[in-house]
C-alpha positions in Angstrom: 52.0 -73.5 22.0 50.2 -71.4 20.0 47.1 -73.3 17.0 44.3 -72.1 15.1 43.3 -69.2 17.4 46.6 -67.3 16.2 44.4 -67.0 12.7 42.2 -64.6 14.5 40.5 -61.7 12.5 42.9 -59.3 14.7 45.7 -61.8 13.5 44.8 -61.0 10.0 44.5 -57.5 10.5 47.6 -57.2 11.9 49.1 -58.3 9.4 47.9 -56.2 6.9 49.0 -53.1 9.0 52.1 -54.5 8.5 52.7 -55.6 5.1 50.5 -53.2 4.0 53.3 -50.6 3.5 55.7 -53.0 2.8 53.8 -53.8 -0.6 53.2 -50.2 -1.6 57.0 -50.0 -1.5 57.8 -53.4 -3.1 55.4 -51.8 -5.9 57.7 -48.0 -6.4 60.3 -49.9 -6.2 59.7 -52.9 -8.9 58.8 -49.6 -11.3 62.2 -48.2 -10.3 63.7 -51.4 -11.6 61.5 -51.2 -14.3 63.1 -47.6 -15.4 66.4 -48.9 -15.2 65.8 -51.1 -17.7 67.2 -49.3 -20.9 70.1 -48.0 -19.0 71.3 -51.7 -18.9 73.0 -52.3 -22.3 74.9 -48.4 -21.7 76.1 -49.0 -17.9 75.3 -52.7 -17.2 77.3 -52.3 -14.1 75.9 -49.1 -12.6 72.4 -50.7 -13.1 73.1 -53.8 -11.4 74.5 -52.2 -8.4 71.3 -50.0 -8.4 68.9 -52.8 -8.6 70.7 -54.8 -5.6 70.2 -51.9 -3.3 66.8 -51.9 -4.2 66.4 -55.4 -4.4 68.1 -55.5 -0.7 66.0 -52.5 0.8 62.9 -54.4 -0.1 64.2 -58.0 1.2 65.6 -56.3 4.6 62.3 -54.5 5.4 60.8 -58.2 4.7 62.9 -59.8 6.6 62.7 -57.1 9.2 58.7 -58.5 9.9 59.3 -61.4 9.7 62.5 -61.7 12.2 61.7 -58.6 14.8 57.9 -57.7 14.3 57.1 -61.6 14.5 59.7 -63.0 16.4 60.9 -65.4 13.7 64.3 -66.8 16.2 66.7 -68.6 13.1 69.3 -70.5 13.9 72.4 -70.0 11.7 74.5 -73.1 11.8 77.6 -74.9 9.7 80.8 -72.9 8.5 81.2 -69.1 8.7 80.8 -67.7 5.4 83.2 -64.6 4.3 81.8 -61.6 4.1 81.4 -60.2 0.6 82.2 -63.9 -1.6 80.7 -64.2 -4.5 79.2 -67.8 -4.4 76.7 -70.7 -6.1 73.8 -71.5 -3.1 72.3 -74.9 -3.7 69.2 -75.5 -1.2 66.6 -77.9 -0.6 63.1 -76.5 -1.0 60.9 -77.1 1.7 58.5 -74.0 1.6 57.6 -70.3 0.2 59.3 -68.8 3.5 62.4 -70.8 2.6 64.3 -67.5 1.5 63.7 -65.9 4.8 66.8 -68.5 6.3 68.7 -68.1 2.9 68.7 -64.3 3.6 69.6 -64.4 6.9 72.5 -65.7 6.1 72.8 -63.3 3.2 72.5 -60.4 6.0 75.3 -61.8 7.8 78.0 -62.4 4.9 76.7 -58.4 3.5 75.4 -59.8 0.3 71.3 -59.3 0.6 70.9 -57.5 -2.0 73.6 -59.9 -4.5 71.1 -62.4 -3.9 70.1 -63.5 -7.4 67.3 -67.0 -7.5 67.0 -69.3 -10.7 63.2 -68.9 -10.5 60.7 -70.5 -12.5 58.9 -69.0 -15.9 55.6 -69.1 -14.2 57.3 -66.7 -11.5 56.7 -63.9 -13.9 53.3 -63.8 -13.8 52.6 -63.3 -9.6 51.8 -59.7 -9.6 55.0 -57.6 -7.7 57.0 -60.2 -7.0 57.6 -61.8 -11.0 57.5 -58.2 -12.3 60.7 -57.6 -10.0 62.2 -60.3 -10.9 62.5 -59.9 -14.4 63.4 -56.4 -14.3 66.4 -57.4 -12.1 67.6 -60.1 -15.1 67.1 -63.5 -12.4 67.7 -66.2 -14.6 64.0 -67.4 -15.4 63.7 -71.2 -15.8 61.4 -73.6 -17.1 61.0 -77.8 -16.7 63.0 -78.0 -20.4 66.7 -77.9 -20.2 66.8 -77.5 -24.0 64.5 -74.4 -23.6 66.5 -72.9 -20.8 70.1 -73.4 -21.9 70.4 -70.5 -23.9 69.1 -68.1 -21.4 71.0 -69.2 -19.0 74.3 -68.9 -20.9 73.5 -65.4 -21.1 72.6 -64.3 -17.8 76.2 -66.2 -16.7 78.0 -64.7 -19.5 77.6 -61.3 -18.2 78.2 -62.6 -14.6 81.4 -64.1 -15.4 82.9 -61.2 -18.0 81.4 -58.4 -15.8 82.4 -60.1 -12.4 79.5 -58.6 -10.7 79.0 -59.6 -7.3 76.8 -62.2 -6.7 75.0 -65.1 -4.9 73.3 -67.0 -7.2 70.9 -69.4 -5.6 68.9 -72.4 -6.7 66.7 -75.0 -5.4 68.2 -77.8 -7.0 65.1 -80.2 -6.1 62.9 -77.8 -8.5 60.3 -78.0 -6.3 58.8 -77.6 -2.7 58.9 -81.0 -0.9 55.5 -82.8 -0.7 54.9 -86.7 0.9 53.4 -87.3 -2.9 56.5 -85.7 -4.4 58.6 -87.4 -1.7 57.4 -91.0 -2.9 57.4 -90.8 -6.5 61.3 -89.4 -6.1 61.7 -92.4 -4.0 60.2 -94.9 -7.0 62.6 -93.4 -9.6 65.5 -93.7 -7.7 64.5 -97.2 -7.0 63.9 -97.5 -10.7 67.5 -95.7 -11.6 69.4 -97.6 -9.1 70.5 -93.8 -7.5 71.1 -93.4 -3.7 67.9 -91.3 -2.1 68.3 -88.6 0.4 66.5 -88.7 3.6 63.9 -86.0 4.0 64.3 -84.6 0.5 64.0 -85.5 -3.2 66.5 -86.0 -5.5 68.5 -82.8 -6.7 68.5 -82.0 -10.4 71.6 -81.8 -11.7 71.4 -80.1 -14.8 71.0 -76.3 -14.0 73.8 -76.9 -11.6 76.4 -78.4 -13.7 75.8 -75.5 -16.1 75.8 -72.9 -13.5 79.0 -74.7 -12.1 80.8 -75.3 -15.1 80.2 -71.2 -16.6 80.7 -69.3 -13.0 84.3 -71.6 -12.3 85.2 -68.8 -15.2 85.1 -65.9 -13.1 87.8 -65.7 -10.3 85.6 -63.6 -8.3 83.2 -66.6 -7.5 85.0 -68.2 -4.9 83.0 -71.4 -3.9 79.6 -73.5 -3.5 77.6 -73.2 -0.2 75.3 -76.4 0.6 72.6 -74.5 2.1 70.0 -77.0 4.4 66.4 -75.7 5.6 64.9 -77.0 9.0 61.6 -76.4 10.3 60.1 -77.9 13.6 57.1 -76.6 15.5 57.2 -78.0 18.7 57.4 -82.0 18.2 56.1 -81.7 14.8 59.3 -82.4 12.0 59.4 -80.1 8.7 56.3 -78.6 10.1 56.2 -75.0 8.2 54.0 -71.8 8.7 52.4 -70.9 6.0 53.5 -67.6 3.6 50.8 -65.4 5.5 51.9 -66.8 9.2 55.1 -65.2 8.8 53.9 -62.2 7.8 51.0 -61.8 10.6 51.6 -64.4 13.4 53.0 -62.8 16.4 55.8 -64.0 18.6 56.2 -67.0 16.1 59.3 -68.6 17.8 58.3 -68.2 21.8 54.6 -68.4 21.5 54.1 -70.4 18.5 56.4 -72.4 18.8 58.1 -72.5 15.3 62.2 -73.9 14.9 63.7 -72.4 11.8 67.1 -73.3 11.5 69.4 -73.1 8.3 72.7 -75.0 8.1 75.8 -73.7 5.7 78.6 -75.6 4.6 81.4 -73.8 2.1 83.1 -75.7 -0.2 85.9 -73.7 -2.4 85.1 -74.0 -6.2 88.7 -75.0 -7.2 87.9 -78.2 -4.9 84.4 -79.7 -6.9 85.2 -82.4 -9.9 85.6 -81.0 -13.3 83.6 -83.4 -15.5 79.8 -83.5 -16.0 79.6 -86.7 -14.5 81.6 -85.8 -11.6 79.6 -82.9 -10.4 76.2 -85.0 -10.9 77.6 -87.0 -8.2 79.0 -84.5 -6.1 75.8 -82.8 -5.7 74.1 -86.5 -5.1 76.3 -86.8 -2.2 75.9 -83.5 -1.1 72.1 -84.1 -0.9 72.6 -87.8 0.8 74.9 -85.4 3.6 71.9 -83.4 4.1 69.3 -85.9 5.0 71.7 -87.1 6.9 72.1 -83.9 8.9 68.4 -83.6 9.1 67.8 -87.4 10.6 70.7 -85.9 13.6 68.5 -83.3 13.8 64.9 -85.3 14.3 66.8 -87.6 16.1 68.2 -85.0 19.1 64.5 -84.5 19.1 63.6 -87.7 20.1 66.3 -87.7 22.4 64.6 -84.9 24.4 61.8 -87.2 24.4 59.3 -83.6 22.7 57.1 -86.3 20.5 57.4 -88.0 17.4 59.6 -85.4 15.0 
């Protein structure tokens, strides 16, 4: 298995040949975005299907490193999505490269470049990547529901009256997993007297009632898809490569030794509860489910007797 020698300097200046131009084009084509901009209130339309294919040229040739140039081997698992459904995406958050298994899946049902994130306010600020997002109209959130209600309303009003095609995708944990962040999740529910997921923190349920409750307006969203994220490398459980790794590590799959597996399960929007309350608890169970997957997971692990997991 491959460790620290993979950092090399030749490591590093491989990957810079490689994302190199990949930057300079993630660059023209955030400005393109940019330009489109006060064409949006004349053909709202016509400029969201432009920004999608740019959106989806830039996230294939990303995707393209990390999958073929660095041998990034995901594992698509779960329910076969249809190709072309519009759809919610809740995931767990483990890492940064956590879009790279949400996209392959995106690849697969034809809808890269729908991909629309709820990403966070600060977002806007990381140079390329927050100016893109903002010129495509993601919804941009904060830690204040009260703050980010009336944004959001927006961006699903024209969603739902427009019926543009769409996946729009959240991290309903509203963070990246961390031990620290595991624990204090694990005190509140404690305190709360909620059920907590293995291997995860608790899902917010705010943003998704909301997102849930506007986009069951528009008959061309079809359903909810329970995305899961798995990492291994080698024995080592959740063990995650670092933004940069996936972008300059060679042969991270064979040689490495990284797992990256993503898990989907559909569930038709006509199906989920209709209350406030209700859907609170549907995703709750829904996140309960997906621990529960992961533990099967670490525990075939142990069953092949590779280490700890």
């Amino acid at each position: 298995m491959a460790g620290p020698s993979h950092r090399s300097l030749i490591t590093h200046v491989r990957g810079i040949l490689l994302t190199a131009p990949w930057f300079l084009y993630l660059f023209l084509a955030d400005v393109a975005l940019s330009l489109l901009l006060p064409l949006k209130s004349l053909a709202p339309e016509l400029v969201y299907n432009l920004s999608s294919r740019l959106a989806g040229s830039v996230w294939w040739w990303i995707q393209f490193i990390f999958q073929r140039a660095n041998g990034a081997q995901i594992v698509c698992s779960g329910d076969e999505l249809p190709r072309g459904e519009s759809a919610i995406v809740v995931a767990n958050h483990q890492a940064w490269s956590d879009f790279y298994m949400i996209q392959a899946l995106a690849i697969r049902s034809g809808m890269l470049g729908r991909c629309r994130y709820i990403a966070k306010r600060q977002l806007r600020f990381v140079p390329f990547l927050g100016w893109g997002l903002w010129a495509m109209g993601m919804p941009m959130v904060s830690r204040s529901w009260l703050k980010d209600k009336s944004g959001l309303d927006r961006a699903f009003a024209g969603l739902v009256s427009r019926r543009l095609p769409t996946w729009l995708i959240s991290f309903s944990e509203a963070t990246r997993f961390s031990r620290r962040k595991y624990q204090e999740s694990l005190a509140w529910c404690k305190k709360t007297d909620r059920p907590h997921p293995m291997h995860l923190l608790y899902p917010r349920t705010k943003g998704f009632i909301a997102t849930v409750q506007h986009l069951r307006k528009a008959p061309h969203v079809k359903a909810v898809y329970d995305v899961t994220i798995l990492y291994r490398r080698g024995s080592e459980f959740q063990e995650v490569p670092t933004m940069w790794d996936t972008l300059s590590i060679p042969s991270l799959s064979k040689e490495a030794g990284y797992t990256f597996h993503v898990h989907a399960r559909r569930f038709p929007i006509e199906t989920l509860p209709y209350t406030d309350a209700e859907l609170a608890r549907w995703l709750e169970r829904r996140w309960i489910e997906k621990g529960e997957w992961l533990e099967a997971q670490r525990q075939k692990c142990l069953a092949r007797k590779e280490g700890p997991c």
